[in-house]
BAMI-62241 format. One record per residue (C-alpha): residue in three letters; x, y, z. Coordinates in steps of 0.02 Angstrom, whole numbers, plus 50000, padded with zeros to 5 digits. Layout:
N
SITE residuo    c1    c2    c3
SITE     ALA     X     Y     Z
...
//
This chain:
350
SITE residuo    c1    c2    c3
SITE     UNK 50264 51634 50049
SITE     UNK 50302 51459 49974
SITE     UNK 50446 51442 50094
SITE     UNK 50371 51489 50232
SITE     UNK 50212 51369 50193
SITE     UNK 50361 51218 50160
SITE     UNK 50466 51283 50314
SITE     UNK 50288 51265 50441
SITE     UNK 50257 51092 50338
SITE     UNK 50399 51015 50375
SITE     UNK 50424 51078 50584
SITE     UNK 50270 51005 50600
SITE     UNK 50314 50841 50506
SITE     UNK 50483 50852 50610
SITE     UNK 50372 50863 50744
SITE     UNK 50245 50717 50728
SITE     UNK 50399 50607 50694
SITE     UNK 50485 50657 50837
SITE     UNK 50291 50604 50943
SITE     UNK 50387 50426 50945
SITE     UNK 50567 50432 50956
SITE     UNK 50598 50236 51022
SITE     UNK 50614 50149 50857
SITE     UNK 50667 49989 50855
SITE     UNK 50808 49981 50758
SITE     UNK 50839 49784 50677
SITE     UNK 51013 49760 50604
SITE     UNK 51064 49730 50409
SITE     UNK 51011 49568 50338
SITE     UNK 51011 49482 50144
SITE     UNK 50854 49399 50198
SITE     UNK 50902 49303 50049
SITE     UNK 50834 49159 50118
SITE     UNK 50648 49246 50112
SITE     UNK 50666 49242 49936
SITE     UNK 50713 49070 49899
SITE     UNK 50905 49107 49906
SITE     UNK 51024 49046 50035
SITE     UNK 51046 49136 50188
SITE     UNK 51248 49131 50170
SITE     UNK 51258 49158 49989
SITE     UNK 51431 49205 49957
SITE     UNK 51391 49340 49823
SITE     UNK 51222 49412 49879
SITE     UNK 51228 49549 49765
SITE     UNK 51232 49404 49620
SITE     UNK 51096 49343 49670
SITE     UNK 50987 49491 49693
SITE     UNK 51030 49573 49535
SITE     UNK 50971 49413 49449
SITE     UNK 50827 49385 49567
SITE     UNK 50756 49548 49518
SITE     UNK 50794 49532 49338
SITE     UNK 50680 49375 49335
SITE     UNK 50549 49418 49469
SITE     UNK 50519 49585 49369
SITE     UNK 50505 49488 49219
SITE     UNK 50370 49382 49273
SITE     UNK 50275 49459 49427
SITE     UNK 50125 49391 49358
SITE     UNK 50187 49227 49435
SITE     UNK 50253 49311 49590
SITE     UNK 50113 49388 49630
SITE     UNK 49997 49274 49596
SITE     UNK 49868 49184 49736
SITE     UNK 49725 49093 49721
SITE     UNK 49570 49111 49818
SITE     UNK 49597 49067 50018
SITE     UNK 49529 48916 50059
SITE     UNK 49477 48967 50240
SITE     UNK 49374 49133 50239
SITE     UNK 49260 49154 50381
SITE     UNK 49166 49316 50427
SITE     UNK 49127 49332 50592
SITE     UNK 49021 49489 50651
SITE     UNK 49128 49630 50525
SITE     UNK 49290 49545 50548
SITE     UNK 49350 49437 50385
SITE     UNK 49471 49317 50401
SITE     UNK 49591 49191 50316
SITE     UNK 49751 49105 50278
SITE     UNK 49889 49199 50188
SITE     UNK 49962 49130 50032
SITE     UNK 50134 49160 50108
SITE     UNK 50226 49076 50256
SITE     UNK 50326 49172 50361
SITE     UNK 50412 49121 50520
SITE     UNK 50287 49193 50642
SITE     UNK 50111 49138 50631
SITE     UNK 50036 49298 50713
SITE     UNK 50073 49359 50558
SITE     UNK 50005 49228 50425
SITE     UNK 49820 49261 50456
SITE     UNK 49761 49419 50370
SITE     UNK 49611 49492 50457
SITE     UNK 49499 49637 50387
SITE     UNK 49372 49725 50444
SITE     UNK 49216 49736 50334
SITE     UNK 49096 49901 50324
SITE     UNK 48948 49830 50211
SITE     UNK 48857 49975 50118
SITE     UNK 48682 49950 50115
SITE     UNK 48546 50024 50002
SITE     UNK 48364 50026 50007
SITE     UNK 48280 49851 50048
SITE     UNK 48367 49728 49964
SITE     UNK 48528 49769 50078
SITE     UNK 48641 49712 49925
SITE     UNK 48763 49864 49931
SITE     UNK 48710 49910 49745
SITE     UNK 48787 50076 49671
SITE     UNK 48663 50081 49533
SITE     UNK 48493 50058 49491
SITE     UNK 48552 49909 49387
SITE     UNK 48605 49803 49542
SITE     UNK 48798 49814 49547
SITE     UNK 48883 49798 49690
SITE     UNK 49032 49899 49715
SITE     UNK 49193 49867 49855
SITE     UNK 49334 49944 49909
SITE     UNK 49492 49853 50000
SITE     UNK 49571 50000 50103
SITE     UNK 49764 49985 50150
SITE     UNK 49814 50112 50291
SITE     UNK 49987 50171 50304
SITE     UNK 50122 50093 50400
SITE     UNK 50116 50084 50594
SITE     UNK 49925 50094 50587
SITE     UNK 49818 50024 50716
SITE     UNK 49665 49929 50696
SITE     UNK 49538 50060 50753
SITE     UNK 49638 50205 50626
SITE     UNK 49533 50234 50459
SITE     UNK 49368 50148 50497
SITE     UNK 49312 50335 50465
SITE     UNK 49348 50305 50287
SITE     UNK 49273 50159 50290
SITE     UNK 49130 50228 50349
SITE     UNK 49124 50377 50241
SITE     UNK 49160 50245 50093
SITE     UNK 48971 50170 50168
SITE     UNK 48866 50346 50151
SITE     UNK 48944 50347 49970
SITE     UNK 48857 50181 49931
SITE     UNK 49012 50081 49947
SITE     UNK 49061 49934 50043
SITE     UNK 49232 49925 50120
SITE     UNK 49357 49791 50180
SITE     UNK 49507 49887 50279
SITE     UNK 49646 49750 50273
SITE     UNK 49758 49717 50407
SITE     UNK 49938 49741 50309
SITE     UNK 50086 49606 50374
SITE     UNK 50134 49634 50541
SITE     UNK 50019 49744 50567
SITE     UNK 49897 49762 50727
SITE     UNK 49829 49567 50770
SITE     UNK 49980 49512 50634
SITE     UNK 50095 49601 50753
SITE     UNK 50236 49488 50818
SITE     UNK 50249 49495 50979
SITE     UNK 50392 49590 51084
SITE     UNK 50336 49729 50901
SITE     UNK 50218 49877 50951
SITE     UNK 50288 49926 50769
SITE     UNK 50269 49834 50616
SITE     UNK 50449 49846 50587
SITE     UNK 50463 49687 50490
SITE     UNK 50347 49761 50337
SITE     UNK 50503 49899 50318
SITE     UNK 50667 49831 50376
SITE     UNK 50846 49834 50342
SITE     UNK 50846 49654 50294
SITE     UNK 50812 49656 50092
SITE     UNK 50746 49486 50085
SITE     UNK 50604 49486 50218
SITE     UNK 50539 49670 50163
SITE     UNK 50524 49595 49985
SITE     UNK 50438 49442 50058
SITE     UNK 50313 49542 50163
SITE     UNK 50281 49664 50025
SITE     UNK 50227 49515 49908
SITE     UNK 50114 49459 50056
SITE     UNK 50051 49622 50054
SITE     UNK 50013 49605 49869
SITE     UNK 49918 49427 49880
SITE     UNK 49840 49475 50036
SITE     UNK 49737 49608 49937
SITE     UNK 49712 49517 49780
SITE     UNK 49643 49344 49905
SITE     UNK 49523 49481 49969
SITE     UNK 49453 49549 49817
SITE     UNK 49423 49346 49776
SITE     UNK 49329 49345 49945
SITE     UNK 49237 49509 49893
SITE     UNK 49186 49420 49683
SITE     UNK 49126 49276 49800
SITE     UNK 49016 49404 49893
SITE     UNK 48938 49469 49722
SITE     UNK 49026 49616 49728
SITE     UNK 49062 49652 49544
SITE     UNK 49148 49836 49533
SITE     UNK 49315 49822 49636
SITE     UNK 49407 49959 49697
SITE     UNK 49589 50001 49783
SITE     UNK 49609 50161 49936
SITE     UNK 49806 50140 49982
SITE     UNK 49878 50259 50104
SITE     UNK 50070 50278 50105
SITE     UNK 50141 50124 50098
SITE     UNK 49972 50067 50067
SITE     UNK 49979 50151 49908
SITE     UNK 50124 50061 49871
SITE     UNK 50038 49902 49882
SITE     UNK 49869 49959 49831
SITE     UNK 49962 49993 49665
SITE     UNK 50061 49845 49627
SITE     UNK 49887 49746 49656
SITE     UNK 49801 49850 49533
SITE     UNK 49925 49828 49416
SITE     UNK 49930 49633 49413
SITE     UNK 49751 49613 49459
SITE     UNK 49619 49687 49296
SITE     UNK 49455 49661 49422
SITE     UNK 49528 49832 49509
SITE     UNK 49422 49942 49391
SITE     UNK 49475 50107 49507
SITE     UNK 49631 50145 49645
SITE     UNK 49644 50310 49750
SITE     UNK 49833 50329 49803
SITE     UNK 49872 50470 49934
SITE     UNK 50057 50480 49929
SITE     UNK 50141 50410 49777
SITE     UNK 50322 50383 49735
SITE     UNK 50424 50301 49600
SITE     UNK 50514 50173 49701
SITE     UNK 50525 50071 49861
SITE     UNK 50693 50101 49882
SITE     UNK 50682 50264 49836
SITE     UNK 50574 50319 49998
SITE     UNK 50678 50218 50125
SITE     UNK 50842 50285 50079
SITE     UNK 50798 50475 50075
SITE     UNK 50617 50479 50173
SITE     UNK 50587 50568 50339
SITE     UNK 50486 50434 50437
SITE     UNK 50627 50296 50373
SITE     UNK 50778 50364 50432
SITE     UNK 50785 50227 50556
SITE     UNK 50776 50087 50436
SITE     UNK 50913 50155 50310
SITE     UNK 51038 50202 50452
SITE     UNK 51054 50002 50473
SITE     UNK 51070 49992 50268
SITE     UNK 51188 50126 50221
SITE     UNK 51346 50051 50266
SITE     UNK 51290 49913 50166
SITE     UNK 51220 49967 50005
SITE     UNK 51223 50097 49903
SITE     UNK 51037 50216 49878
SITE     UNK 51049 50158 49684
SITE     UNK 51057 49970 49752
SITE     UNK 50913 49980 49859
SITE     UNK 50803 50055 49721
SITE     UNK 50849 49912 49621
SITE     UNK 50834 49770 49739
SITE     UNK 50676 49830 49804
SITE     UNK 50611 49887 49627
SITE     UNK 50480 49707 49619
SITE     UNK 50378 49796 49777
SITE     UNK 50398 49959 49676
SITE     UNK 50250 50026 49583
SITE     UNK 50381 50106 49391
SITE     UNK 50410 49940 49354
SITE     UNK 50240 49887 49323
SITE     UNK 50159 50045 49234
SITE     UNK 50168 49964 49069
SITE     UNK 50026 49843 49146
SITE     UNK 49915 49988 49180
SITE     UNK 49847 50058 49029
SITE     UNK 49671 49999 48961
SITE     UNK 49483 50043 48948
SITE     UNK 49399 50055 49083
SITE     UNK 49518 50079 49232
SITE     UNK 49541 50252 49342
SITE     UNK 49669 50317 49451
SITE     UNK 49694 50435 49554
SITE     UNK 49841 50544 49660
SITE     UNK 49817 50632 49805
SITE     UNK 50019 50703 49857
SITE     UNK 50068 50807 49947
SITE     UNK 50157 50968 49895
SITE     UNK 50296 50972 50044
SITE     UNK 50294 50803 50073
SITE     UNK 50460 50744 50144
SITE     UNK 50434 50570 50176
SITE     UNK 50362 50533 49976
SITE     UNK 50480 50660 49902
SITE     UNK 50375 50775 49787
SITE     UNK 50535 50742 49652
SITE     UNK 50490 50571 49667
SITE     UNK 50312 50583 49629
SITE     UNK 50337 50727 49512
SITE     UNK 50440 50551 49413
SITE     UNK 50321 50469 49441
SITE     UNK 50166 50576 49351
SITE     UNK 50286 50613 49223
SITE     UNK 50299 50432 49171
SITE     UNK 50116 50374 49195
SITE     UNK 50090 50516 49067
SITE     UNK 50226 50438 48951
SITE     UNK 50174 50262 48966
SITE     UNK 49986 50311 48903
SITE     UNK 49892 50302 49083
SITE     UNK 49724 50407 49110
SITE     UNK 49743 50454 49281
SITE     UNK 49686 50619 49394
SITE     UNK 49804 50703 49531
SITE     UNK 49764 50814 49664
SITE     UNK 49946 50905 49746
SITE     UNK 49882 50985 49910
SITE     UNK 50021 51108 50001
SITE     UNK 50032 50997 50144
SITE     UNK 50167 50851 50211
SITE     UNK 50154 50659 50236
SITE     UNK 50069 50651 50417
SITE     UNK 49979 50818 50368
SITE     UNK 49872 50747 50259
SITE     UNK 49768 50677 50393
SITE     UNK 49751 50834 50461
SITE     UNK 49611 50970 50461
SITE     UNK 49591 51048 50308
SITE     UNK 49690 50913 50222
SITE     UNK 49595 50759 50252
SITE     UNK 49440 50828 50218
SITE     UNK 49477 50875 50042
SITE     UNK 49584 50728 50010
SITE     UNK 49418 50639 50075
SITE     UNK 49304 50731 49981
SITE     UNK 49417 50719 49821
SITE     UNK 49420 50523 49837
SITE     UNK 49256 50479 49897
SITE     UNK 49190 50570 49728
SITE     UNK 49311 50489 49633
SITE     UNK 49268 50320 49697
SITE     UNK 49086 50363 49679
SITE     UNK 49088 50399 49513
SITE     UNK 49229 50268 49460
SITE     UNK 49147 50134 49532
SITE     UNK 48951 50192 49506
//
């Protein structure tokens, strides 16, 4: 029976996959130059093997942004400067679409009869388009909760154009993906500033896929997060690229290259293992929503990934549903992934 549940999984992941075969396929890059390197460097691995050595060491630095100096809100639609300068403009303005909750007369989004105010940033997976998710958003709203659904690099208006895809967020070019990732990072942490400046004092995280990733580096070098929901989870970047279903694109330009141990190490600074020892604390909740068949997020790669939460001391809930990567979103799986986190957040937050 388990078979045949994985086998009718993973046709129909096969099959949702195969919905958009023309990929754009970008060639191999060091990118070193997106990471302050030089884009000849005669000994690239060198350089990346100390890069990460000393970025890991101090991602408190790397990741950290201060408040945009540009916000504007215009009807539901937040926007402002990114910390980080790329070479295509499109892409340095994050927008976000915001999805106020609002209680009783005072309109003030409170989650309790004591006045807080309680926010979630939500991070959609990759590829998404602007309109996907605003049902969580939403549902986030009848919970009591006000969301901001961030645009992720590259994605939707940040698209370059000549990109339908955000292929720039996930590409074979080492540098840039760590580059974007960061933006990723200090995109979410400049809107939770945005969100303090609103009054909203109980801060939450809702990553999807790669979202997850992101959502979950941010809560680890950012202690207003007080509570992150993560559907799909894996141990590193790398790790998903070079043996993940909707990736085989991207690591078909890398293989020749480098080596599926390299990757995980060169990408390990937009990797969530690395920074578990930042996690554990009073006051914080997590939770995991994975799926059981999953072969995009490798269930052996989450499974590593539980395993050493657990070690390194972190209170954290999981949820494993017998369901894929794109199946998630599907009926009954996103309405008990739904349920799962809006109750979570509800009672995290509340």
């Amino acid at each position: 029976m388990k078979n045949w549940i994985k086998r009718r999984v993973h046709a129909y992941e096969k099959m949702r996959f195969d919905q958009e075969p023309i990929r754009t396929k970008l060639p191999f890059e060091w990118g070193l130059e997106y990471i302050g390197g030089n884009a000849v460097e005669p000994d690239p691995r060198g350089y990346l093997d100390r890069f990460v050595e000393q970025t890991v060491a101090d991602s408190d630095a790397w990741f950290r942004t201060p408040p945009a100096g540009d916000y504007r809100l215009e009807g539901n639609v937040l926007t402002f400067t990114s910390a980080i300068r790329s070479p295509w403009a499109e892409n340095n303005r994050v927008y976000g679409q915001f999805f106020p909750a609002i209680h009783g007369a005072n309109g003030n989004g409170a989650g309790a009869a004591n006045g807080t105010k309680r926010a979630v940033v939500v991070l959609a997976q990759w590829n998404a388009r602007w309109d996907e998710q605003q049902g969580v958003c939403k549902w986030l709203n009848r919970l009591g909760i006000t969301a901001v659904k961030m645009s992720l690099p590259y994605h939707d208006r940040r698209a370059i154009p000549g990109h339908r895809r955000a292929d720039h967020l996930v590409a074979p070019n080492i540098g840039l993906t760590l580059q974007a990732n960061r933006q990723a990072v200090m995109d979410v942490r400049a809107t939770l500033r945005w969100l303090e400046s609103q009054g909203y004092d109980r801060l939450g995280i809702l990553g999807t896929s790669i979202g997850s990733c992101i959502g979950f580096i941010a809560m680890c070098h950012d202690p207003a997060v007080r509570a992150g929901a993560f559907l799909h989870a894996s141990t590193y970047f790398g790790d998903v690229v070079a043996n993940g279903l909707t990736t085989v694109n991207v690591w078909e330009q890398m293989s020749a290259h480098v080596t599926p141990q390299e990757i995980q190490k060169y990408w390990s600074p937009i990797s969530p293992t690395p920074y578990l020892h930042k996690l554990p604390g009073p006051g914080r909740k997590m939770l995991l929503i994975t799926g059981k068949y999953d072969p995009t997020f490798w269930p052996e790669f989450t499974d590593q990934l539980l395993e050493r939460m657990r070690a390194a001391g972190i209170e954290f809930a999981s949820l494993k549903l017998p369901c894929g990567h794109y199946s998630l979103g599907v009926t009954p799986f996103k309405h008990v992934a739904g349920y799962r986190f809006g109750r979570f957040l509800a009672e995290a937050l509340g």
